[in-house]
C-alpha positions as a Markdown table, in Angstrom:
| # | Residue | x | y | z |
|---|---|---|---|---|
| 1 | Unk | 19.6 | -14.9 | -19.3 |
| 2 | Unk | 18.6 | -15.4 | -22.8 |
| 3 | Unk | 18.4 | -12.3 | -24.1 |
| 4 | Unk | 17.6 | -13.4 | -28.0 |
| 5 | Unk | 14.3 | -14.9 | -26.6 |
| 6 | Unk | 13.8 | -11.6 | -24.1 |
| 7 | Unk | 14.2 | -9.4 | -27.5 |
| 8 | Unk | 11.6 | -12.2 | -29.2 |
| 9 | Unk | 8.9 | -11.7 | -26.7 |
| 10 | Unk | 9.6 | -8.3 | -26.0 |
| 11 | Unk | 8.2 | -7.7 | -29.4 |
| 12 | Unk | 5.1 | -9.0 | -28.8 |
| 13 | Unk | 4.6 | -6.7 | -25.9 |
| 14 | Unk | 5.6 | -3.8 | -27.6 |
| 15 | Unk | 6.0 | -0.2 | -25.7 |
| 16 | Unk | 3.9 | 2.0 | -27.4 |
| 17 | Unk | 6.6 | 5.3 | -29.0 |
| 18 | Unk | 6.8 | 8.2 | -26.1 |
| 19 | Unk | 4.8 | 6.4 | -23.1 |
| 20 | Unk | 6.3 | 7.6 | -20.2 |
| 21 | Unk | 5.4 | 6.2 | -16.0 |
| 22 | Unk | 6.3 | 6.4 | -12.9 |
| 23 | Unk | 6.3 | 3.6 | -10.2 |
| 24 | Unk | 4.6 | 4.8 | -7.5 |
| 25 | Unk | 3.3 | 4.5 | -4.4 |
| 26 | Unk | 0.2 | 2.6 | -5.7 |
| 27 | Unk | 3.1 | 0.8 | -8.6 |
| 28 | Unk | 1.7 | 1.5 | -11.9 |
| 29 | Unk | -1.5 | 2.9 | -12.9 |
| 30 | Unk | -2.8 | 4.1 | -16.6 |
| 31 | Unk | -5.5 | 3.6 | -19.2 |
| 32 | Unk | -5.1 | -0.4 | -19.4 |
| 33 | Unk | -4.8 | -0.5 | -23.1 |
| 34 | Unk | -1.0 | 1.5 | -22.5 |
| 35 | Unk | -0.3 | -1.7 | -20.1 |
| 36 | Unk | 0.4 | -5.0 | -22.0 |
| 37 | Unk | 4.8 | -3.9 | -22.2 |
| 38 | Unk | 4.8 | -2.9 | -18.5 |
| 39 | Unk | 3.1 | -6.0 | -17.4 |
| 40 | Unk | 5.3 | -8.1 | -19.7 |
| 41 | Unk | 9.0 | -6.3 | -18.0 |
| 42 | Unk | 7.1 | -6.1 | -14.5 |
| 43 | Unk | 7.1 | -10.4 | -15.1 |
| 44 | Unk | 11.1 | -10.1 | -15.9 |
| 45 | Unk | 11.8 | -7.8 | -12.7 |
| 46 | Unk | 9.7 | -9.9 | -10.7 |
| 47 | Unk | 11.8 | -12.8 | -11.4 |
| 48 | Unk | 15.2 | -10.7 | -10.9 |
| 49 | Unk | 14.1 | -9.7 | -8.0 |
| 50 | Unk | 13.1 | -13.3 | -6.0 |
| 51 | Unk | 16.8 | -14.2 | -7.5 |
| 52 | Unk | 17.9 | -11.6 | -5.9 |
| 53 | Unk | 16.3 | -12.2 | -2.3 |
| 54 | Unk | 16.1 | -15.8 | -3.0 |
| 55 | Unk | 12.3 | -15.7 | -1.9 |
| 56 | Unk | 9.0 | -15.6 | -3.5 |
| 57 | Unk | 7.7 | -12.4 | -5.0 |
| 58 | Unk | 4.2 | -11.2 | -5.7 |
| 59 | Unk | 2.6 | -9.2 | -8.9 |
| 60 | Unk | -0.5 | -8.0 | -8.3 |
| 61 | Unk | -2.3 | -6.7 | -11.9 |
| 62 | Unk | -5.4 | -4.2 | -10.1 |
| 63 | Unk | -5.3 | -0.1 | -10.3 |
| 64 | Unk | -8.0 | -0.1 | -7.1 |
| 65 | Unk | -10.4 | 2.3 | -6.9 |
| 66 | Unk | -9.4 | 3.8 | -10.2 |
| 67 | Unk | -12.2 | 3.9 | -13.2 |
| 68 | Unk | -13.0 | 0.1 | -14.7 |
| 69 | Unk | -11.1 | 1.2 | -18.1 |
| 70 | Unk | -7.5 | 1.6 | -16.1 |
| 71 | Unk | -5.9 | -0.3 | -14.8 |
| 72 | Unk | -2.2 | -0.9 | -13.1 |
| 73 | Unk | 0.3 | -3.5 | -11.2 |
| 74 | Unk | 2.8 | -3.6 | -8.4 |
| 75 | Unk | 5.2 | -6.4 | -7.2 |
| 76 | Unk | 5.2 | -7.2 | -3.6 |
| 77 | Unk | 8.4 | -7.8 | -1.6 |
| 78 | Unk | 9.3 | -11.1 | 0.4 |
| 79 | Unk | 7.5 | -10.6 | 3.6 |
| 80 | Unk | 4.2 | -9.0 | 1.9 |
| 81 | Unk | 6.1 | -5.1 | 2.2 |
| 82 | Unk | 5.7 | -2.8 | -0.9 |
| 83 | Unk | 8.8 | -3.2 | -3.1 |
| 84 | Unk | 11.8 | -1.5 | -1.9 |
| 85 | Unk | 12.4 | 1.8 | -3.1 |
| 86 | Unk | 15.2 | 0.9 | -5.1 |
| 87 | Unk | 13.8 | -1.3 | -7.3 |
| 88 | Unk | 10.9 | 0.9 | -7.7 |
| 89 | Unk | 13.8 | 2.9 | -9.4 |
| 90 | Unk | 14.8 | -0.2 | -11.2 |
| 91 | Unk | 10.7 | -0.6 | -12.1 |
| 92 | Unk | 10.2 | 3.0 | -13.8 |
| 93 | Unk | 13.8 | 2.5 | -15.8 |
| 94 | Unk | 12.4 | -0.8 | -17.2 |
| 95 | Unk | 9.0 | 0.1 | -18.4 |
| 96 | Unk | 10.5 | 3.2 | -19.8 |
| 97 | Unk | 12.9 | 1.9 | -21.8 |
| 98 | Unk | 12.9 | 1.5 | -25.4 |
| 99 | Unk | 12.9 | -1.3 | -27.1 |
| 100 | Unk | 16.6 | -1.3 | -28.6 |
| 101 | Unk | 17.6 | -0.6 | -24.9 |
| 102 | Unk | 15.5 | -3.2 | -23.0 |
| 103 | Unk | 18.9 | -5.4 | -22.8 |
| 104 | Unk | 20.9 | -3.3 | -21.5 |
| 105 | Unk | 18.6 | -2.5 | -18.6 |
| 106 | Unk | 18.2 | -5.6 | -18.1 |
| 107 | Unk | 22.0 | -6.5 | -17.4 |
| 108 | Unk | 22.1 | -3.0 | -15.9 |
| 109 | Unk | 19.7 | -4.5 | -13.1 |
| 110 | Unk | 21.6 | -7.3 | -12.7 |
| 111 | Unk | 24.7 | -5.6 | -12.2 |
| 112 | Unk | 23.8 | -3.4 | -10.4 |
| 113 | Unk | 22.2 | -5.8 | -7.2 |
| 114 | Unk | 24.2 | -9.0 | -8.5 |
| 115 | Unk | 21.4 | -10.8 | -8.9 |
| 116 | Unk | 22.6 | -14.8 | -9.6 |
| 117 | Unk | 20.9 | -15.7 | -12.6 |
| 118 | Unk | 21.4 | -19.0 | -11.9 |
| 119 | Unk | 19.4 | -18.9 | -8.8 |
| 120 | Unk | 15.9 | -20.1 | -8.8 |
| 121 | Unk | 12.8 | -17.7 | -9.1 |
| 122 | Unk | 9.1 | -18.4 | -7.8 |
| 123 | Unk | 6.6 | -15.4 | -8.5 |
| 124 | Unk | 3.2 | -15.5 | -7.8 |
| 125 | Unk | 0.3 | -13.2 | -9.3 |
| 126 | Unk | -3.1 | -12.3 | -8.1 |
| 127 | Unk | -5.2 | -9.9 | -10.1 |
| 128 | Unk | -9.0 | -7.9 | -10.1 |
| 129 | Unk | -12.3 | -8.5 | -11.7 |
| 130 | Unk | -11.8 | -5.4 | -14.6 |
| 131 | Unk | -12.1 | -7.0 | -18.0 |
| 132 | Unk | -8.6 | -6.0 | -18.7 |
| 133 | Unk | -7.2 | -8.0 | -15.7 |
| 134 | Unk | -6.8 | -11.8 | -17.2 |
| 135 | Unk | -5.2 | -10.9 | -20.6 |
| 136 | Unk | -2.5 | -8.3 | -18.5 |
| 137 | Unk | -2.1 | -11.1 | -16.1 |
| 138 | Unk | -0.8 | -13.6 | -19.4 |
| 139 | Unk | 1.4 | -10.7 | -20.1 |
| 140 | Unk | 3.0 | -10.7 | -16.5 |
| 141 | Unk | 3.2 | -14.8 | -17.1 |
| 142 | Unk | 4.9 | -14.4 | -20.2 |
| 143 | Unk | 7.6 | -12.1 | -18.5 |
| 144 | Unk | 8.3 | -14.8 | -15.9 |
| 145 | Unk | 8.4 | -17.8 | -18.2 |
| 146 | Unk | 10.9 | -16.1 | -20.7 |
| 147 | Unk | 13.2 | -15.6 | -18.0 |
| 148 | Unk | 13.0 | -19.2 | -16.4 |
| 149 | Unk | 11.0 | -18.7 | -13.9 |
| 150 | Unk | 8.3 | -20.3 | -11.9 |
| 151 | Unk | 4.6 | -18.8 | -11.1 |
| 152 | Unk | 1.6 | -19.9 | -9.4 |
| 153 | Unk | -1.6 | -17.7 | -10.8 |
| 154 | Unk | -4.2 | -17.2 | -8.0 |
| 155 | Unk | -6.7 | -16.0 | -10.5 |
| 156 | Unk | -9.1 | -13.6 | -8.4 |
| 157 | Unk | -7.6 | -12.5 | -5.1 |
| 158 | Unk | -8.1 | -8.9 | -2.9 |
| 159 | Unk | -4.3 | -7.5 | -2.7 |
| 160 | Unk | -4.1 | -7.9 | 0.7 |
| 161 | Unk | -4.8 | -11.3 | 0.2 |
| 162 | Unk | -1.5 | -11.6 | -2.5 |
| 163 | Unk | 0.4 | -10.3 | 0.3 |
| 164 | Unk | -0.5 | -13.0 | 2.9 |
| 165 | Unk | 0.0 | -15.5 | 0.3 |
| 166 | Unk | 3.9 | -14.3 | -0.1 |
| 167 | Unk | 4.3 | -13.9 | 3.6 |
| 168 | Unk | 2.9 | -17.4 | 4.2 |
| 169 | Unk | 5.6 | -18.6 | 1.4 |
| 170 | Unk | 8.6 | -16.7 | 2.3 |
| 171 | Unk | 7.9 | -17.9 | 6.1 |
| 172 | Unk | 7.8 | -21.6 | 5.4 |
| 173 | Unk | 4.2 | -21.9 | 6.5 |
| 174 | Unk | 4.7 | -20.3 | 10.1 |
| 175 | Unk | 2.3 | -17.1 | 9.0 |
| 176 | Unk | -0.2 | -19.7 | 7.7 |
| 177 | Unk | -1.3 | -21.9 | 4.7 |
| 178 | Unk | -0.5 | -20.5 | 1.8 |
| 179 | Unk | -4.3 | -20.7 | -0.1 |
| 180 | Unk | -7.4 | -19.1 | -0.5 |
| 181 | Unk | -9.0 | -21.2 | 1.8 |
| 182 | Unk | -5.7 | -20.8 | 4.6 |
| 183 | Unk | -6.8 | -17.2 | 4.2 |
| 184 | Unk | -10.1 | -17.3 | 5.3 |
| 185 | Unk | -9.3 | -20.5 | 7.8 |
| 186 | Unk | -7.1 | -18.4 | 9.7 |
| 187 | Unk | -9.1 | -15.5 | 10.3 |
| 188 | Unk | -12.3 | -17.2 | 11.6 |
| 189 | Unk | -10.6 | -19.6 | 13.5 |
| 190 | Unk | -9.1 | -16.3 | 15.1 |
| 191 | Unk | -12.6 | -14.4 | 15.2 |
| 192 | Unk | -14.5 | -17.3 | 16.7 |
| 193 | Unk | -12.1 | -17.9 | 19.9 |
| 194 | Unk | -12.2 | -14.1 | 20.3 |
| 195 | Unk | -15.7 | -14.0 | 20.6 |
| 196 | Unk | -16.1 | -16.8 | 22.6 |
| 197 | Unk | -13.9 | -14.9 | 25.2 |
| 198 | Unk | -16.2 | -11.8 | 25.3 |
| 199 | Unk | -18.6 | -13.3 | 27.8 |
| 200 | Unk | -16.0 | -13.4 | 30.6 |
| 201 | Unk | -13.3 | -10.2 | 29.5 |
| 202 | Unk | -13.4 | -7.6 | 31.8 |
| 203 | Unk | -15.0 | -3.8 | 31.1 |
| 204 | Unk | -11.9 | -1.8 | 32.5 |
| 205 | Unk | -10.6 | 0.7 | 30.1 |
| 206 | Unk | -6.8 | 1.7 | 30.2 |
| 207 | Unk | -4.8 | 4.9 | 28.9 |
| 208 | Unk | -2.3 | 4.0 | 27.5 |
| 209 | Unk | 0.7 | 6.8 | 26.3 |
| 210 | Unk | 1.4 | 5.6 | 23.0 |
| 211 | Unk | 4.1 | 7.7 | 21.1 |
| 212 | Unk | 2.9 | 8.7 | 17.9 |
| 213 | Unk | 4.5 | 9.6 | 14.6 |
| 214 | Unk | 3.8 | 10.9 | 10.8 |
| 215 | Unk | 5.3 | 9.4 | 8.0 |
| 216 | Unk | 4.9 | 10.6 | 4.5 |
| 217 | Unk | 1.8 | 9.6 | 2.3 |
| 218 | Unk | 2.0 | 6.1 | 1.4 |
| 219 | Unk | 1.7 | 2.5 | 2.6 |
| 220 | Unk | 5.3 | 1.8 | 2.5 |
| 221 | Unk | 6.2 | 4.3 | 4.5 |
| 222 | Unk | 4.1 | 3.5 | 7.3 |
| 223 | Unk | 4.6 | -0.2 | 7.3 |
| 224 | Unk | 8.5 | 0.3 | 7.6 |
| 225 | Unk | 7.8 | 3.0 | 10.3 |
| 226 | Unk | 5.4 | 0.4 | 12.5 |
| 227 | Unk | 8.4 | -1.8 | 11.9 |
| 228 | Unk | 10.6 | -0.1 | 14.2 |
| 229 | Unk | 8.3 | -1.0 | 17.2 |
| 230 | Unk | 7.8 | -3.9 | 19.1 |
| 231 | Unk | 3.8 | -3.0 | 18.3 |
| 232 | Unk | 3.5 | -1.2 | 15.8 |
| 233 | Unk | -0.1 | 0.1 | 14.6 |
| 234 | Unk | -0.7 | 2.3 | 11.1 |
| 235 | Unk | -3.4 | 3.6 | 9.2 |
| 236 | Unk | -4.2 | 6.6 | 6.8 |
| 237 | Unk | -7.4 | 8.3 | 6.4 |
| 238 | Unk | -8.1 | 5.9 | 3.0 |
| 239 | Unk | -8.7 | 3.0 | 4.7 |
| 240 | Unk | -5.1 | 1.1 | 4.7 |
| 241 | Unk | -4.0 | 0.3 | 8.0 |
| 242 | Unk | -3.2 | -3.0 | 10.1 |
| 243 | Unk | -0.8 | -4.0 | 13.1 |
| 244 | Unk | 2.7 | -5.2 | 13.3 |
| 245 | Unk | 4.1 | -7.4 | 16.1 |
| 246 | Unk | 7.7 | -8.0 | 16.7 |
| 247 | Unk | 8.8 | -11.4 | 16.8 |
| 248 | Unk | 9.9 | -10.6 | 20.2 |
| 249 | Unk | 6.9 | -9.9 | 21.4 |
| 250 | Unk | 4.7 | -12.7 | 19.5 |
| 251 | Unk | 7.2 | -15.6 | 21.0 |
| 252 | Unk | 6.0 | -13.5 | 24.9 |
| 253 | Unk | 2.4 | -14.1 | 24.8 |
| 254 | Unk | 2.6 | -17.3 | 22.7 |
| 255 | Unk | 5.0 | -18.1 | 25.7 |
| 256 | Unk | 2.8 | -16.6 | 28.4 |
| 257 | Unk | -0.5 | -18.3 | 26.9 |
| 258 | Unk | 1.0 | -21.8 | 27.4 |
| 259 | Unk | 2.9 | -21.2 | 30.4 |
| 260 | Unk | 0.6 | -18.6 | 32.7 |
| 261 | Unk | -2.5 | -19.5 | 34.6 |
| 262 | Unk | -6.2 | -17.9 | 35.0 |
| 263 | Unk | -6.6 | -14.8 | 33.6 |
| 264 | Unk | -3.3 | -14.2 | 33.0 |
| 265 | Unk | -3.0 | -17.4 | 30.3 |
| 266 | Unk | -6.7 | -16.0 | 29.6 |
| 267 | Unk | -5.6 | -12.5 | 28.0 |
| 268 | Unk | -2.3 | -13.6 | 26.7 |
| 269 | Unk | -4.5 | -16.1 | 24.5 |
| 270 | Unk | -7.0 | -13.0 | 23.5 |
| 271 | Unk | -3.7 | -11.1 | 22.2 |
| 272 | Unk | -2.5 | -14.1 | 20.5 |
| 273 | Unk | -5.8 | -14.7 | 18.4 |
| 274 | Unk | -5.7 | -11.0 | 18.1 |
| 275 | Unk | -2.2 | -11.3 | 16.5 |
| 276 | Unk | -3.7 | -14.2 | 14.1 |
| 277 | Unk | -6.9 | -12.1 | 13.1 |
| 278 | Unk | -4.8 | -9.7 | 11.7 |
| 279 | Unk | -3.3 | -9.1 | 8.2 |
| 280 | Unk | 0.5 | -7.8 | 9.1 |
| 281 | Unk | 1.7 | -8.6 | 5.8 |
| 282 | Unk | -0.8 | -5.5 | 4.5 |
| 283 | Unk | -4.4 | -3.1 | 5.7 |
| 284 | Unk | -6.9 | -5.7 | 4.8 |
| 285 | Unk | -10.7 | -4.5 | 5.5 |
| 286 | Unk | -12.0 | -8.0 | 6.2 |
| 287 | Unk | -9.1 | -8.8 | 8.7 |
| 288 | Unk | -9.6 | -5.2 | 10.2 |
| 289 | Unk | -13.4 | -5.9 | 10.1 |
| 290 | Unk | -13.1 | -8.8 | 11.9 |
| 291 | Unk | -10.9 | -7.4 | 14.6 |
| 292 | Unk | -13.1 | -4.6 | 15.1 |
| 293 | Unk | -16.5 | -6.9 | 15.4 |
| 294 | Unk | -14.4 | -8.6 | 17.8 |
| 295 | Unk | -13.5 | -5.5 | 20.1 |
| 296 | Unk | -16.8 | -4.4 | 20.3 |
| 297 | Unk | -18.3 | -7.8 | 21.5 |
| 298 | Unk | -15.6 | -8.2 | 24.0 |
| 299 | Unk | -16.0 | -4.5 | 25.2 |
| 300 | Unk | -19.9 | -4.9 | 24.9 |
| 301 | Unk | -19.9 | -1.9 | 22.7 |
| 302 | Unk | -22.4 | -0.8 | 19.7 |
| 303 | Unk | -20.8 | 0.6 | 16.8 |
| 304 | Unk | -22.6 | 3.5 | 17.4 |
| 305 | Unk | -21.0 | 3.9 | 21.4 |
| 306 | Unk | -17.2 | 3.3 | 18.9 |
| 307 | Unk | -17.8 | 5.8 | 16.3 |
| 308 | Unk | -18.7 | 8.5 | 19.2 |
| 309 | Unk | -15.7 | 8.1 | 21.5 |
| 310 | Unk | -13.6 | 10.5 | 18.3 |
| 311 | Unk | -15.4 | 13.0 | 16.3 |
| 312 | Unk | -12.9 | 13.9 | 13.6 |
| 313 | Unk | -12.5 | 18.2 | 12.6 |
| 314 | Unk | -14.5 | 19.3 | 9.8 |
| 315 | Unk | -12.4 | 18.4 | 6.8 |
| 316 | Unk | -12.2 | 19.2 | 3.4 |
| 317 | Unk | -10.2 | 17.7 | 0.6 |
| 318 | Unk | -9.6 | 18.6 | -3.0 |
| 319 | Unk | -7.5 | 18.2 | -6.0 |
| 320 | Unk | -5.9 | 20.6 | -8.4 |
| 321 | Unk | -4.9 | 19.6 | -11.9 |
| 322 | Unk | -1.0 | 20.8 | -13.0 |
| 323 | Unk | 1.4 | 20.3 | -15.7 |
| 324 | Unk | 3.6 | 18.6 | -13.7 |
| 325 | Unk | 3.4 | 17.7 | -10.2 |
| 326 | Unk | 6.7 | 17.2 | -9.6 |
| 327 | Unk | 6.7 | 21.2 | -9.0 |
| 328 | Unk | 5.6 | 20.8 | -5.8 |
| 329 | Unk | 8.0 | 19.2 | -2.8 |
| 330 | Unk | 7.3 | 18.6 | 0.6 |
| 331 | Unk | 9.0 | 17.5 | 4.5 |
| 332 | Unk | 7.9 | 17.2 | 7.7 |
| 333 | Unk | 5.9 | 13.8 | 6.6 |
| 334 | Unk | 4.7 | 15.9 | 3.3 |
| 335 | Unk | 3.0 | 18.4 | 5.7 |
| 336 | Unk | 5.0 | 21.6 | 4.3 |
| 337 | Unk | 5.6 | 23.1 | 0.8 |
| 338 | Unk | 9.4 | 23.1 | 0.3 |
| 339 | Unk | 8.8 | 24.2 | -3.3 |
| 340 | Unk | 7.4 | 26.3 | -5.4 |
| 341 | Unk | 8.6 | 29.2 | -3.3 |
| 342 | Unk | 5.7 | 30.9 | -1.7 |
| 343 | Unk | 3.6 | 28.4 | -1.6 |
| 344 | Unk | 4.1 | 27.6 | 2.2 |
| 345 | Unk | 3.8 | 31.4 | 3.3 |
| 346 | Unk | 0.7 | 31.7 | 1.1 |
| 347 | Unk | -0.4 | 28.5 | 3.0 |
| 348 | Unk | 0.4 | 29.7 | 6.5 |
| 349 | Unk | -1.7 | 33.5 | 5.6 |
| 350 | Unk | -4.9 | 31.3 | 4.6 |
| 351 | Unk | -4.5 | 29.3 | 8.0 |
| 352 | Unk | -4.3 | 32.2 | 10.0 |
| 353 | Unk | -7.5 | 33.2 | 8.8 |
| 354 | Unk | -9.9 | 30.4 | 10.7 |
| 355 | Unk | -9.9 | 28.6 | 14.2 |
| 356 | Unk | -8.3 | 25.1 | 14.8 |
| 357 | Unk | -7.4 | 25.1 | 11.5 |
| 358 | Unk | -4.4 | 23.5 | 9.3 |
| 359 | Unk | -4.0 | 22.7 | 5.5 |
| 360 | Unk | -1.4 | 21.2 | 3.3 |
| 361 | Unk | -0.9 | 20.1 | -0.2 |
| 362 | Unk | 1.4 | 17.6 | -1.8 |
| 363 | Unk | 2.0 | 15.7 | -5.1 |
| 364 | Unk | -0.3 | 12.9 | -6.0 |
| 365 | Unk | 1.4 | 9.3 | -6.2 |
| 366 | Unk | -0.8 | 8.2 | -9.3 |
| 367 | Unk | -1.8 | 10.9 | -11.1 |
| 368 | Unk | -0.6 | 15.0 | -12.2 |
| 369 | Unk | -2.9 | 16.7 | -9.7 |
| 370 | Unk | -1.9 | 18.2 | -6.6 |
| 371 | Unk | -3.8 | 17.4 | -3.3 |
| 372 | Unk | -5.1 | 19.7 | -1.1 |
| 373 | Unk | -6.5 | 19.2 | 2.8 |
| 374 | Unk | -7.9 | 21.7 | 4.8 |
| 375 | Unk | -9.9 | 21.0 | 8.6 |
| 376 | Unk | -10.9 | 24.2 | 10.6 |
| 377 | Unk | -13.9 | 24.5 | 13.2 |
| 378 | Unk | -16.6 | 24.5 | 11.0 |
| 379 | Unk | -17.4 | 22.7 | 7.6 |
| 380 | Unk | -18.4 | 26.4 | 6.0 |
| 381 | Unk | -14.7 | 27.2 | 7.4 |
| 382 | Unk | -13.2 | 24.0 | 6.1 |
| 383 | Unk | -14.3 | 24.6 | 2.6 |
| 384 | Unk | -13.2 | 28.3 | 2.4 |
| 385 | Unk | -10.2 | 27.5 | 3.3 |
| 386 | Unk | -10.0 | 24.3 | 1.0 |
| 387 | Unk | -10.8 | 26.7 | -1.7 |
| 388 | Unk | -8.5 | 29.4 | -1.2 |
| 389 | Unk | -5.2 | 27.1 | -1.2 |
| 390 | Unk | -6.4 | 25.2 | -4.0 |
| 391 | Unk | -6.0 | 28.6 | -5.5 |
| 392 | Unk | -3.2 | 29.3 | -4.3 |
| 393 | Unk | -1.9 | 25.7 | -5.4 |
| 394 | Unk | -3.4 | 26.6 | -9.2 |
| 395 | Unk | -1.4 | 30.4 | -9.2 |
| 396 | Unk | 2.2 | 29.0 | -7.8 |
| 397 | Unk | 2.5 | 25.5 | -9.0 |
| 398 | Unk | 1.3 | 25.8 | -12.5 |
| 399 | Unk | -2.2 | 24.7 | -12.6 |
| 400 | Unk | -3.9 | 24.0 | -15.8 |
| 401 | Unk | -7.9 | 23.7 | -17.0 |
| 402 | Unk | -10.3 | 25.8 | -15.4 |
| 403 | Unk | -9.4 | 27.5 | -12.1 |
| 404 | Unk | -10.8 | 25.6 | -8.9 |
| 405 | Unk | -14.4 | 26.9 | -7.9 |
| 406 | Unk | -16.0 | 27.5 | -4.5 |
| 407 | Unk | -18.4 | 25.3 | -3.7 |
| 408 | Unk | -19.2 | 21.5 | -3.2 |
């Protein structure tokens, strides 16, 4: 590690005096003009890391749905995961540190996982259409390159697309052709067999008792929960969801597709080009698109006859603004108020108060507000009670601003 040249370019990616983030759940996410320094050391941990697990690792420079001025990264593990907790730890000391102290970090890091730093490093980095995106992107480049590293830039890519490409990488080609164009091959080839199939599937409907469980807020946390099981299906209410198949299992039906006859050797090929059409290194909404369209044709249902067969509560969610939202703490899969104290009993009056109704609250990953969600029988009922714990929330946790308001 050449730490004279580290300290060199360092320099030109200076930390601005006092900035202070937190890797989150979404990595890192600000106004982009605070990002140039965290892009730059995100590079250098990048390349740490794949020493570390000897496999490729992603950057992806995009802050999502945020406002077109922010903007944000996060590195993306050997098999497409989020990047393990602890070096989200080792991701928050690094962009935090000063200047005079980026060295010793650095070694600290090291250390700390015994990282060989003679092992090779591949990284590779996707990033979004915001103006900022290209320039931060050099900055991740120049991270990489000062530490030896090697890099392949994508240019434009979706993440879940930069997770497939490090799956397809770290698997030696067995998840599918690493490239833009591998991508999208995939995928139809997948979708089109499906289809084809619909014309002779069958209409009978099963109910299955599938065990269910709650994780905390975050995609991390479900993906390593849906690990557990030889299926494994996740989603949250944002839109970020796929499904995981064990090894085990995908060796079965590829087995049973070559080896059964009729309709057995028939449906084990449907779940295999299911398997294909979707993303499991990351929720992708084309790959879950696709799989949809391709449900409904073999079921012969409109999306109309889907979106009835659930009809969600009436639901209400809101945010609070606080000081600091590390005032508020949560368990049970961030569905109680552990602290401040009160908070929870205040909660559990309000709820009392309507019919089929629940709220809770917890800390934002990206930003210091407090979310709030509230369902009950009614929408009127729903927003009510929305309202009254985001007061709650604003008296007992230290809100700031103007105090919320009924009404939406």
């Amino acid at each position: 590690m050449d730490l004279g040249a580290i300290t060199k370019y360092s320099a030109l990616h200076a930390k601005p005096n006092g900035l202070i983030l937190q890797y989150g759940t979404a990595g890192f996410r600000t106004k982009a003009e605070h990002l140039d320094h965290v892009m730059f050391r995100m590079g250098l941990l990048a390349v740490l890391r794949s020493k570390q697990t000897k496999s490729t690792i992603g950057v992806m420079v995009t802050a999502s749905h945020n406002p077109e001025e922010d903007n944000g990264v996060k590195l993306v593990d050997p098999l497409g995961e989020m990047l393990a907790p602890s070096w989200e730890e080792h991701a928050t000391c690094l962009a935090n540190a000063e200047e005079q102290d980026m060295q010793r970090v650095l070694i600290d890091i090291s250390e700390k996982e015994a990282v060989n730093l003679q092992q090779d490093a591949f990284v590779v980095i996707g990033r979004d259409t915001r103006p900022s995106s290209e320039k931060l992107s050099q900055s991740v480049i120049d991270g990489v390159t000062v530490l030896g590293g090697q890099f392949h830039d994508y240019g434009l890519l979706t993440t879940p697309q930069l997770h497939y490409m490090v799956y397809c990488r770290n698997t030696g080609g067995r998840y599918g052709k690493a490239t833009i164009e591998g991508y999208y091959q995939k995928l139809s080839k997948a979708f089109v067999e499906l289809t084809k199939q619909a014309s002779c599937s069958g209409d009978e409907y099963r109910s299955l008792k599938v065990p269910v469980y709650c994780t905390k807020t975050g995609v991390k946390h479900l993906h390593h929960k849906a690990q557990e099981f030889d299926i494994g299906v996740y989603f949250e209410a944002n839109g970020h969801g796929t499904a995981l198949f064990s090894t085990a299992v995908e060796m079965k039906i590829k087995q049973s597709a070559e080896q059964l006859e009729d309709k057995k050797r028939k449906a084990a090929k449907m779940l295999e080009n299911i398997i294909d059409l979707f993303n499991q290194a990351a929720g992708d909404a084309i790959s879950d698109m696709l799989v949809i369209e391709a449900i409904l044709a073999l079921k012969g249902l409109t999306v109309q006859q889907w979106d009835a067969l659930y009809t969600d509560l009436p639901n209400r969610q809101l945010k609070v603004q606080v000081a600091d939202r590390r005032v508020i703490s949560t368990t049970d899969a961030e569905r109680q108020a552990v602290t401040p104290p009160g908070l929870q009993e205040a909660i559990n009056d309000l709820v009392k108060k309507y019919k089929l109704s629940r709220a809770f609250v917890r800390p934002s990953g990206t930003e210091d507000v407090v979310r709030v969600y509230a369902e009950a029988d009614s929408q009127e009922s729903a927003d009510h009670l929305a309202h009254e714990v985001s007061l709650a929330v604003f008296q007992l946790a230290g809100g700031i601003g103007e105090r919320p308001q009924p009404g939406f």
